[in-house]
N, C-alpha and C positions, 0 to 999 in steps of 0.2 A: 515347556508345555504351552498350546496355544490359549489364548485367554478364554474363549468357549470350552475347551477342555475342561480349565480350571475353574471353570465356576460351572460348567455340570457337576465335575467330582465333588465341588463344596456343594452343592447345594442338594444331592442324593447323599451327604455326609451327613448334613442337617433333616433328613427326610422332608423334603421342601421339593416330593412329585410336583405337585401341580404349577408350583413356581419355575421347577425344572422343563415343564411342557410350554410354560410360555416362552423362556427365554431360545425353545425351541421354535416356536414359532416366528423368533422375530432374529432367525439367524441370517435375513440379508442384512439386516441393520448391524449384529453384531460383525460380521466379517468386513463391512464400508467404515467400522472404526476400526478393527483391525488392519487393513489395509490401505488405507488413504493416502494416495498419491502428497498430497497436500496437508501440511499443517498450518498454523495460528504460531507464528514466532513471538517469543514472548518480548515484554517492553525493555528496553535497555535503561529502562529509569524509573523509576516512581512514577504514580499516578499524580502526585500530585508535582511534581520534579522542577513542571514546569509552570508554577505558578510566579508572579499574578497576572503572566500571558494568557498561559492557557489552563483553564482551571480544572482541579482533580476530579469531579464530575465528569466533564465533558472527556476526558481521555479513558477515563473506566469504561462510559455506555459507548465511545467510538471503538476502543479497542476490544474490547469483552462480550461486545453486542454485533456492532456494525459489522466490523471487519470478521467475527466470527460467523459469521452469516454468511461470507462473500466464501468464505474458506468449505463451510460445509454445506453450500450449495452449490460450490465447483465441485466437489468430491461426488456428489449426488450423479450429479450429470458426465461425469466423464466414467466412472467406473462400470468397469465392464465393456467399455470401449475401447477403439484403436489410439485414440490419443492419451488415454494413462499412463502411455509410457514417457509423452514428450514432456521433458522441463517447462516451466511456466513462461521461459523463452520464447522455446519452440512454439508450443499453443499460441502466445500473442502472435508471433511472425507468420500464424497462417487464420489468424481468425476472422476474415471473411468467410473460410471456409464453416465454419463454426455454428450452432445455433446461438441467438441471441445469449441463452440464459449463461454458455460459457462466455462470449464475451464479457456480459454485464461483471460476473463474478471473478472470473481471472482477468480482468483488467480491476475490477475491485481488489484484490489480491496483492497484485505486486503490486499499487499504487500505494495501499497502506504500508506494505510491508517496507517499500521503499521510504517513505512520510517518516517512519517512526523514527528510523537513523537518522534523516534530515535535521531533527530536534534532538536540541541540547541543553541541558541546565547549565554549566559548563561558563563560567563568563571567561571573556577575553579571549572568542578564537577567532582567528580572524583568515583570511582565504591564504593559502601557497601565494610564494612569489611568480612560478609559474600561471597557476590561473587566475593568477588579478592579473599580469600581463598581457595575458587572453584576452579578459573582461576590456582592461584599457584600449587594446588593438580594437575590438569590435563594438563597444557601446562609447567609449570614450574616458569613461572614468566607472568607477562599482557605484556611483551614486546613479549615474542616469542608467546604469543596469537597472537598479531598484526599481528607477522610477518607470520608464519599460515594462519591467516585470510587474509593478502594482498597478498598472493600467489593463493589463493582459488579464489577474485576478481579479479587478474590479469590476470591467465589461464583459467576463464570462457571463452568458446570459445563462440563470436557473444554476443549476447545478453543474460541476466541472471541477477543473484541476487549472492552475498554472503552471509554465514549465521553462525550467532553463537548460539547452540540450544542446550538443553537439551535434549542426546534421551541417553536409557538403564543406568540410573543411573551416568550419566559423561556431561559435556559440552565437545562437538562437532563442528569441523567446516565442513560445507558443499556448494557448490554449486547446485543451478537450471538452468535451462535453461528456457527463457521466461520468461513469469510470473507463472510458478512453484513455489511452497513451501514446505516446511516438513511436515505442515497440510495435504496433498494432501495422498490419502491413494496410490497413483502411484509414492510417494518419492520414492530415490532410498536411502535417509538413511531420515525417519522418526523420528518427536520430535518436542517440543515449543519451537519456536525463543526467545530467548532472546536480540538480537543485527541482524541489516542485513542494507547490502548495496546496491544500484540499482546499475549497471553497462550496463546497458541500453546506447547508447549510449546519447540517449535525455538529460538523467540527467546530462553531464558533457561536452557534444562538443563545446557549445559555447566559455565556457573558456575555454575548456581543449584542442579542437579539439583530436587527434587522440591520446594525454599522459594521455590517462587511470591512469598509476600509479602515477603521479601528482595530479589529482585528489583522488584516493583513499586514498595519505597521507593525503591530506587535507583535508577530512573527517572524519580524528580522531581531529581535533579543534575544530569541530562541536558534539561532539557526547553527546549526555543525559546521562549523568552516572546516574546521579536517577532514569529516565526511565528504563534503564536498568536493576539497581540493585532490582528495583519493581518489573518487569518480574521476576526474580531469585527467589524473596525472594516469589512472586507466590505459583511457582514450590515446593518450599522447608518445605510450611506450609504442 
């Protein structure tokens, strides 16, 4: 039974007419949650999992709030449209084509959605032998990776992402702006994330308030090397 079915039938069970006629009223909204291309993936860890990096506050209102926001305001704008059908793939790889409000939000989307794997409570994981040899061939060592990469999140100006991706045969590091990505056929350097950080301010002001780069170091004690090393070893089959 479809869910408007069943809560007509419950609710002219309970003689609840007039509650019956609203829910009648408001059956675009009921069939945009019955139907939603897109979901809210849930956290692979506790809210508080990751502490005293990233504290249980700040992952409750980024995931519960933020990112549920980006989820049901993609659903908004695409349902009933030609693009409901396409994966969150396909949508990035043609979103110039796009109005704003899907980019904003399905680049919000897969950014979190990717982010949350990124983090790990998990101590002692450290990258594949394959892509620290990557990391070695192309930055020289995984330290001056870091240090690359925390330059990239530190001089994002305003709000953004950092990113470590594969594009033309090399690992790269790049920033976005917004919820931009490298999937986005509008990058300004194109390729598969392998590694990326929010710099949003949401993600880190509670504890960080306005030390950005406090936080950022402290988001290498969090990081999923296995995760990571899986994206790579992806790319490299």
């Amino acid at each position: 039974m479809k869910r408007i079915n069943f809560l007509q039938s419950s609710l002219a069970f309970l003689g609840g007419s007039f509650l019956l006629s609203s829910f009648k009223t408001k059956g675009v909204q009921m069939d945009i949650m019955e139907n939603t291309p897109f979901v809210l993936p849930s956290l692979p860890y506790s809210f508080e999992a990751l502490e005293p990096h990233i504290d249980r506050m700040t992952m409750e209102i980024h995931h519960d709030r933020h990112h549920k926001a980006y989820v049901d305001n993609l659903n908004k704008a695409v349902i009933g449209s030609p693009v409901a059908s396409l994966s969150l793939e396909e949508l990035l790889g043609q979103i110039s084509k796009q109005a704003p409000v899907i980019r904003n939000n399905g680049g919000g989307h897969w950014n979190h959605s990717f982010f949350w794997q990124i983090l790990s409570p998990a101590k002692g994981l450290q990258a594949s032998a394959a892509s620290l040899a990557q990391i070695n061939q192309d930055f020289g060592s995984l330290d001056n990776m870091k240090v690359e990469f925390n330059k990239a999140a530190t001089t994002r100006f305003g709000s953004g992402w950092a990113w470590l991706l594969w594009s033309n045969g090399k690992l790269v590091i790049s920033s976005t702006a917004n919820q931009d990505n490298p999937l986005m056929d509008i990058a300004e350097v194109k390729g598969t994330p392998i590694l990326a950080l929010d710099v949003w301010e949401h993600a880190y002001y509670l504890k960080y308030q306005n030390k950005r780069a406090d936080y950022i170091n402290a988001f290498w004690n969090v990081v999923n090397w296995d995760f990571v090393s899986q994206q790579f070893d992806k790319i490299k089959k």
